[in-house]
Every structure is written in structure tokens, then in C-alpha cells.
N, C-alpha and C positions, 0 to 999 in steps of 0.2 A: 834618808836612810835611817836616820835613828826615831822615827816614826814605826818603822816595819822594825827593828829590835824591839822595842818596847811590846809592842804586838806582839813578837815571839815568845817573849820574856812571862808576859802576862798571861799568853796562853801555857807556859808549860807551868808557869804559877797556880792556877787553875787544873790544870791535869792532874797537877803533884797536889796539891790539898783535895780534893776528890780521892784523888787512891787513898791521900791517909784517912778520910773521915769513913772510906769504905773497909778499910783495915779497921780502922776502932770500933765501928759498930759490928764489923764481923766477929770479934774479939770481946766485944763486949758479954758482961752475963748477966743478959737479960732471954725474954721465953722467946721462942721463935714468932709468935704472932708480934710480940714490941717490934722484936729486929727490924721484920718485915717493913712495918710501918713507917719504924723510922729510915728507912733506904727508901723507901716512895715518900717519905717527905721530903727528904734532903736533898734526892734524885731531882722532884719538881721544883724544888727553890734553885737547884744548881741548870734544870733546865732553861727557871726563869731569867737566874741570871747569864749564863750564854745567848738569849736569842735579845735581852737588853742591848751586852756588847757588839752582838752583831747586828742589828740598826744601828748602832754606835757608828759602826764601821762600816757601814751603805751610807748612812747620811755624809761620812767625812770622803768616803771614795768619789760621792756625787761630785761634793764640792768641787773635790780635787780633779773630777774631769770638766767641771763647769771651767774650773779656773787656766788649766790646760787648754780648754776650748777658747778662752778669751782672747790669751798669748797667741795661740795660734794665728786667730785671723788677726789680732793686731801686728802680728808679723811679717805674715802675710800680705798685710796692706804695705807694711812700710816696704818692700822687696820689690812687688807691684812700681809703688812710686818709682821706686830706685831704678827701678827695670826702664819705665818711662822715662825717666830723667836720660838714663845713657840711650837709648835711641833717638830721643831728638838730638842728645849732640851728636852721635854718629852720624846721623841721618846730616845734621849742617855741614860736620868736616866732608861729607862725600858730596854736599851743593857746593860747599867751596873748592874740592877737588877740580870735579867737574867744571866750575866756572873757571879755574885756573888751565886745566888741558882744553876748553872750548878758546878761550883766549890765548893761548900757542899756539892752537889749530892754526888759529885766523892770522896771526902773523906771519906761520909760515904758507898758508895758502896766497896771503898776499905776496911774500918774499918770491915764491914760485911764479905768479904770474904774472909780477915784474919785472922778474930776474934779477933780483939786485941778492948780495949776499952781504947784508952788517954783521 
């Protein structure tokens, strides 16, 4: 979060000195051909440096989804595991279930066709 302030910060820092270097040279008294000039130079060093900060800010966005991207599938994986992990023990307690009602079965199938009642 205080990565995107600073961004914000910077960019109205930039907005606001532009309007005033565009205020001084409007104000200034010099001929109209200087003015000119000098607004298409300042213009092109202020285009320059905006399209600097923004690769600035594609090469850290990259990062930031490389590094996003990483977490992910390492998360991913450990979930996976985890996921595996609790199905084989479910999958045991419901063989051990099962081996427990298979072995009542058989008791009382035997109990019935002895007739004996323990």
C-alpha cells in the first residue's frame, strides 16, 4: 500500500511542478518565439521523464506479478499436498470402518446361524 501512495504522491508532485514551470514561462517576459521554445523544450524533457517512470513502473508491476505468480503455485502445491494427505487418511478410517462393520457382519451372521445369543 505505501508503494501506490508514493506513486500517487510522485505523480501529483509532477503535475504540480509542470503547471508551475507552465505558469512561469507563461508569465515570463520574454518574445513569443523564446516562450514557444522553451514549452517544447521543457514539454520534451518532462515527456522524457514520464515515459522513464513508467517503465519504472512496468518493470516493478512485472516483478510484482512474477512474484505473485510464484506464491501462487507454491501455494498451490502445498494445498494439493495437504489435499492428498487428508484423503489417504479418510480414505484409511473408511478401510478401517468398513473392516470393523465387515467383522460385526460376520459375527452376527455366525450368531444367526447357530442360534446362540452372547
Amino acid at each position: 500500500m505505501g508503494k501506490n501512495r508514493n506513486g500517487g504522491f510522485l505523480l501529483g508532485a509532477l503535475i504540480g511542478a509542470a503547471a508551475g514551470v507552465a505558469a512561469g514561462i507563461l508569465t515570463a517576459p520574454k518574445a513569443g518565439k523564446d516562450t514557444r521554445k522553451d514549452i517544447e523544450r521543457r514539454g520534451k524533457a518532462a515527456l522524457k521523464a514520464g515515459e522513464k517512470r513508467a517503465k519504472e513502473l512496468e518493470k516493478q508491476a512485472k516483478q510484482a506479478g512474477k512474484n505473485i505468480s510464484t506464491e501462487a503455485k507454491r501455494v498451490g502445491g502445498e494445498i494439493s499436498e495437504k489435499a492428498k494427505t487428508a484423503g489417504a487418511v479418510a480414505a484409511g478410517k473408511v478401510a478401517d470402518t468398513a473392516d470393523v462393520v465387515a467383522e460385526k457382519a460376520d459375527d452376527l451372521a455366525d450368531k444367526l446361524s447357530t442360534g446362540t445369543d452372547d
